[in-house]
N, C-alpha and C positions, 0 to 999 in steps of 0.2 A: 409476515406482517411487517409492515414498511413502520423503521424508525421515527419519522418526522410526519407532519400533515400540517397545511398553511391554508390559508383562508383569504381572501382580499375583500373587506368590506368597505360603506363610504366614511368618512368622515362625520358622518350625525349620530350622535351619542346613542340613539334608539339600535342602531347596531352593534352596538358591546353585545345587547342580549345573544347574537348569532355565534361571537366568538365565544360568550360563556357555555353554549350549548358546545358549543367543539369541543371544550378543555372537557367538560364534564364526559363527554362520548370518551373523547382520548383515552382518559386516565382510568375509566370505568373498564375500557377491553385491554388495557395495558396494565389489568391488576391491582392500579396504584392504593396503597392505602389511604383509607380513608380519611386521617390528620393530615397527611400531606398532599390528598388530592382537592380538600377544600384550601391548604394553602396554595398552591398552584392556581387554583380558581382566583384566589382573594388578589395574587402578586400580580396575573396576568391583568384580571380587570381593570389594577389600577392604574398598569402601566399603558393599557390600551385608551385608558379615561386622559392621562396624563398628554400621550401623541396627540389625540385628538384634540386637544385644549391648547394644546401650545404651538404642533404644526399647522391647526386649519380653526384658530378659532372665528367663530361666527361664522364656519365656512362647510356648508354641510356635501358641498362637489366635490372634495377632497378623496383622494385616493389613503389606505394602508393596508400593509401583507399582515398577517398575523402567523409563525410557527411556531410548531412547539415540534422538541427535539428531544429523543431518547439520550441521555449521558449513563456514565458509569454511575449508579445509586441517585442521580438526579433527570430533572428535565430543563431543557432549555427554551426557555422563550427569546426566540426577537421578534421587533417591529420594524415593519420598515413604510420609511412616508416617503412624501415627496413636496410636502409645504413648507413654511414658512422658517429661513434658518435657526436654529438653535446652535448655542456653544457647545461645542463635544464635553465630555468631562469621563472621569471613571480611569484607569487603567494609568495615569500620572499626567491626563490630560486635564484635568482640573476637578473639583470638587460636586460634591452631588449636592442637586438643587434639593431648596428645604421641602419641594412637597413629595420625592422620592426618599427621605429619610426611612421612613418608615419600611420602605420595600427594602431598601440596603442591607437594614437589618434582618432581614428575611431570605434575604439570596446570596450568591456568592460574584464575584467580577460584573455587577453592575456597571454598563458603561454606554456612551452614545458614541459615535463616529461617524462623522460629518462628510460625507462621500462629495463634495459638492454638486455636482448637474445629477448627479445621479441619488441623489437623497441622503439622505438617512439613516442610520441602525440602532436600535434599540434592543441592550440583548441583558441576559440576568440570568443565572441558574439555577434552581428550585428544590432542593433536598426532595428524593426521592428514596424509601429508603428498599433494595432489594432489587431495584430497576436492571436491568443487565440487556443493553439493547442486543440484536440478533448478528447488527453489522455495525463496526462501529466505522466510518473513511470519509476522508476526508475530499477525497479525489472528484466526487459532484461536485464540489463544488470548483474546483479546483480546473474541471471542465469548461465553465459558464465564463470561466476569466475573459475580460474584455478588453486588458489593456488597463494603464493606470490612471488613477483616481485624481481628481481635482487637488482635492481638501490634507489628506494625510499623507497621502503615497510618496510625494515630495519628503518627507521628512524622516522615512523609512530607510535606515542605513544597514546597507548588508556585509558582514565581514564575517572572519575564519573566526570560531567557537573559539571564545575565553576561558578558564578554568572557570573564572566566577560566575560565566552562563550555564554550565552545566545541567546545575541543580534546576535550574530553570527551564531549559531542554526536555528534560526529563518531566516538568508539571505542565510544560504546554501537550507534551504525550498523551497524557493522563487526559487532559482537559477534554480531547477529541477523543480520543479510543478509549476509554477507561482505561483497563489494567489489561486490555484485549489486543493489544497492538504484535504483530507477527515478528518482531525483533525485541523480545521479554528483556535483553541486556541492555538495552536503553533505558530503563527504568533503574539502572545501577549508575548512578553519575560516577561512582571509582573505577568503575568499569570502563565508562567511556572515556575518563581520563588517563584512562592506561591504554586504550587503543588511540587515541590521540598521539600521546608521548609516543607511541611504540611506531609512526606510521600508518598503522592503518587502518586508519580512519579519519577521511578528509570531513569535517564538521563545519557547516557554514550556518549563520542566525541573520533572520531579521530581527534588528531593535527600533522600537520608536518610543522616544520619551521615557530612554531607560529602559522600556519592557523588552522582553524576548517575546515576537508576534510572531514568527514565523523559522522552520528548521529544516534543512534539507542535508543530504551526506551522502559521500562516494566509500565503498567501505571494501577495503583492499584486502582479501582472506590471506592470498599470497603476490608477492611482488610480477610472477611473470603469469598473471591468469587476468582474464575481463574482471572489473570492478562492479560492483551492483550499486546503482542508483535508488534511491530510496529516504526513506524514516523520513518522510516530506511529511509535513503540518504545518498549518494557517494558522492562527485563533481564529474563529469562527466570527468575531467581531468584524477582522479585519482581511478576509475574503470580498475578492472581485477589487483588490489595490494592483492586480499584476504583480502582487509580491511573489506568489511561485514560481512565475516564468524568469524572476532578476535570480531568485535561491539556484533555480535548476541552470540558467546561463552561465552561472557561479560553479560549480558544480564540473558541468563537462569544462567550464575553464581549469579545475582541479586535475580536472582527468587528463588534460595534453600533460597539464605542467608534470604529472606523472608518469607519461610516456605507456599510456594504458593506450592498449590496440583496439579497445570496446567495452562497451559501457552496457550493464543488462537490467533489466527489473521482472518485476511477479506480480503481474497482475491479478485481482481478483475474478472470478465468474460470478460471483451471486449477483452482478449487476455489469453495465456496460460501459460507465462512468470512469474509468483507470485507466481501459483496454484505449480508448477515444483519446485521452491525455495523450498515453506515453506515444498512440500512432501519431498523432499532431505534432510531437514533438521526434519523430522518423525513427522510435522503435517499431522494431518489428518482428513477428510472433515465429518462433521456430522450434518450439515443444508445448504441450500440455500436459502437467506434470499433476495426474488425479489424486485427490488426495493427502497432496502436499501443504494443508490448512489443516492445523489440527482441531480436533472438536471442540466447539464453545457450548453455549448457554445459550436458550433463546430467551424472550422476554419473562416467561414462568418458570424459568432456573431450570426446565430441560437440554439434556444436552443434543446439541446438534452434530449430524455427521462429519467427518472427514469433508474438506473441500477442495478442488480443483483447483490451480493457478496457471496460468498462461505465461510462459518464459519467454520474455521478449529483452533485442538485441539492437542497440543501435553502432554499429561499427566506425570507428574514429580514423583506422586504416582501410584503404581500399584494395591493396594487394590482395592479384588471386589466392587463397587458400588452398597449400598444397596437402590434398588425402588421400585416399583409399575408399571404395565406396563397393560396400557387400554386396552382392547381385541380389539378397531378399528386400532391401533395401535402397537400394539404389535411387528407384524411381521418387519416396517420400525426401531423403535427404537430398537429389536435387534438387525438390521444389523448396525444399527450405532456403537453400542457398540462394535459390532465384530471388526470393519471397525478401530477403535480406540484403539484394543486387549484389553477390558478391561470386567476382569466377571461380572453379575450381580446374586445379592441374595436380596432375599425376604425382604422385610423394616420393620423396626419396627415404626409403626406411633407415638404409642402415645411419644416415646422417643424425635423422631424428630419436634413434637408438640413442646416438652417443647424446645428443642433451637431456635425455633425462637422468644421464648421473648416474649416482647411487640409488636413484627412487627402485623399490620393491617391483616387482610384477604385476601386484596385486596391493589394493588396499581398499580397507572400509574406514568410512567417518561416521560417525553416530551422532545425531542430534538425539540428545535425551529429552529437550522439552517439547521437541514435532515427533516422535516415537518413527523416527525416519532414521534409514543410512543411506550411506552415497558409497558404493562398489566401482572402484576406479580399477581397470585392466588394461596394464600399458606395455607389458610384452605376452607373448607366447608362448608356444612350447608347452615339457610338461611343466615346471614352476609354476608359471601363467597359469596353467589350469587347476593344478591343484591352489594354489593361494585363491584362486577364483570361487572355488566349489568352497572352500574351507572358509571365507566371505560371508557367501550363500548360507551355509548350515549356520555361521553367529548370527546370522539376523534373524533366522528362524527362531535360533532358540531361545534368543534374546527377545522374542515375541514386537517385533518391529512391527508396527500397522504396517504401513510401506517401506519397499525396498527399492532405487534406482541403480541401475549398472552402465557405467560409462564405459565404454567402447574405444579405442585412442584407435583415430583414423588416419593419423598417421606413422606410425611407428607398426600398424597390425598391417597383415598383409589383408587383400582381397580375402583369399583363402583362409586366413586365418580368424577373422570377421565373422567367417559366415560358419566355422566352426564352434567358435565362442558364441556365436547369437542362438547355435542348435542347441548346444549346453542350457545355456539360459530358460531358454523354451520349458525345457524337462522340469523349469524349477516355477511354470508360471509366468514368464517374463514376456514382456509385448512392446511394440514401440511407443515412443513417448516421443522422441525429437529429436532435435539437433542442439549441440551446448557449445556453442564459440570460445575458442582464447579458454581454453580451460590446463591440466595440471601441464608445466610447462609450456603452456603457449598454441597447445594443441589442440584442433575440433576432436568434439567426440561425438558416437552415438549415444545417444541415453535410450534407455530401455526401464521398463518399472513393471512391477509386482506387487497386486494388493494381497496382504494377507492377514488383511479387517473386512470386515462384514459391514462393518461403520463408513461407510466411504459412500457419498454423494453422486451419483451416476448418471442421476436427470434432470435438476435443476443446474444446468450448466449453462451460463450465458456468454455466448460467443459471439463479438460483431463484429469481425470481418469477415468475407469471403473466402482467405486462406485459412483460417481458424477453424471456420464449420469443417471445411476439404479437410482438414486434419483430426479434427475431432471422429469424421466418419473413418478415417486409414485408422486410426488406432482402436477405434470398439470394432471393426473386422478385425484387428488383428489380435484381440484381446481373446485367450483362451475359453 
């Protein structure tokens, strides 16, 4: 069931009734209770009464959109016109007019934002109490960006996250995803402020007039692996300013000045909205990693399956990438490479030996709030295998929904590849993709294992033509 639903009616007051019948339908299959679904009625109409009286009065040709939007415990209404200007106000752009008093006290971030050639928005957020939308992303909208806005965009300054933004960070979060957001340690502002301090985490904000409207971050696990782009949010006021495309320009400007080889993200599948972003902006897709979304809630507080993310790669160096490539495999990790224009040449192992150091043969990371591990295998032999197998049995019995196993393609031989992917097999294990710039600097294979029952297998939304081709090589090759 789709979060949001909008309406475009004219400008003649006789049309509120059309929007009132909406809100009522809405809130009626969305469970809403009853006190707060007649407020939502009451806030909407007045604010829809209000547009119409002061963008198009005495002007019954007028155009306005009407949505309402699933939030965490609430609902979001805006408006949008395209008549007659009004002064912005709300958010520290000035003060709310006397005949919206009444609503103020009713909603939360009441505010107008003056788009110039392009209209209008009128937005406000309506206590809902139990509401838990299904999806909660920002990235629709985030798609639709046109380039910057008349009216505010100009005033909108982008720089590296301040201590005293933080807490703020952290509430434009909330505002978009509820408490549902795929990076739960953003919602810890001392957290973020220790990944700040510590490096790694490049943190950038949109502010205007004081506010924090917008947040984007490059977020560094280790110094010599790809960086992940992400924890991107708008306020939803001030979507379609071109603010995301200046936060994400920001961003991979972070990522030279760090001397990062590639930059990655996760897209979602329950929609096609993110996967279209990060391609327009020359990610590109080189695993499907099922599963990898831990279960939420949908709107009646059932829980929903395990879901899919799409692990996309945009590469900052263009040197060929020197690997090994397992004859079971060979044919999908070439297309990945191609898929990502990047050559590959023959590895030198014993070189690649020596930079990994002191790292183990074997190692597991446990995410404890995705009920996920990541199985990294970077030498051979018996060591490699038994640290591999002994991997294997913790995640088992550590009751892990999913398990992924990284492959180092260049430090493993051909042969040795294709002995550890046989191993794998025996444990359930299938292709999943290709992981760039990962532990030391290395491509790997990734390979994954469900071992939930909970995990989403058919509403998987894929739109590109490498993506579907990948989706079909891994359910053949899924046990």
């Amino acid at each position: 069931m789709a979060n949001r639903v909008r309406i475009s009616i004219g400008s003649d007051s006789a049309e509120v009734a059309l929007v009132d019948a909406v809100v009522e339908r809405f809130t009626s299959l969305r469970a809403v209770k009853e006190q707060d679904a007649q407020q939502i009625q009451h806030v909407v109409r007045k604010l829809t009464e209000w547009v119409i009286e002061r963008a198009y009065p005495g002007d019954p040709t007028g155009e306005l959109v009407v949505q309402l939007e699933l939030a965490e415990g609430a609902v979001r209404c805006t408006i949008e016109d395209w008549g007659e200007p009004v002064t912005a106000f709300g958010g520290g752009l000035g003060g709310t007019p006397a005949e919206l008093v009444e609503v103020e006290e009713m909603t939360h971030d009441l505010r107008l934002v003056n788009l110039g050639r392009d209209g209008k928005r009128l937005s406000a957020s309506i206590d809902a109490e139990g509401i838990v939308p299904e999806e909660l992303v920002a990235f629709a909208q985030f798609a639709r960006e046109s380039g910057e806005g008349e009216a505010t965009a100009d005033q909108v300054e982008i720089h590296a996250t301040q201590p005293a933004n933080i807490e703020a960070v952290s509430r434009l979060l909330y505002t978009n995803y509820g408490l549902g957001y795929g990076h739960p340690n953003f919602y810890q502002p001392r957290w973020v402020l220790a990944e700040i301090e510590a490096g790694r985490l490049h943190s950038t904000v949109a502010v205007l007039a004081g506010e924090i409207v917008g947040h984007h971050a490059l977020v560094l696990e280790k110094s010599d692996e790809a960086g992940e782009t992400g924890v991107a949010v708008v306020h939803p006021a001030y979507r379609g300013l071109g603010i995301f495309n200046r936060l994400f320009e920001r961003t991979i400007e972070r990522a030279h000045e760090a001397e990062v080889d590639a930059v990655y993200a996760r897209a979602v599948t329950a929609h096609p909205y993110s996967q279209r972003a990060e391609h327009s902006r020359g990610y590109r897709e080189t695993a499907l990693m099922l599963g990898s979304v831990p279960q939420g809630k949908d709107a009646n507080g059932e829980a929903t399956p395990r879901a899919a993310s799409l692990l996309t790669f945009l590469p900052l160096q263009r040197a060929p990438r020197a690997v090994n490539l397992p004859e079971l495999y060979a044919a999908p990790l070439t297309a990945a490479y191609a898929n990502v224009e990047l050559e590959v040449v023959a590895a030198d192992t014993e070189q690649a030996l020596a930079q990994l150091g002191d790292r183990p043969s074997a190692t597991i990371e446990r995410d404890e709030q995705r009920r996920s591990s990541l199985i990294t295998v970077s030498r051979w032999g018996e060591e490699g295998r038994a640290q591999m197998l002994e991997a294997v049995r913790s995640a088992v019995h550590h009751h892990d929904d999913v398990v992924y196993c990284d492959l180092d393609l260049t430090t493993l031989s051909p042969q040795e590849l294709d002995e550890a992917i046989t191993q794998l097999r025996e444990f359930d294990f299938f292709y999943c993709g290709l992981a760039l710039c990962a532990a030391a600097g290395h491509d790997h294979l990734r390979l994954q294992s469900l071992m939930s029952d909970e995990v989403e297998l058919e509403a998987i939304v894929l739109d590109s033509d490498y993506a579907q081709a990948l989706r079909e090589v891994i359910f053949s090759d899924r046990p």
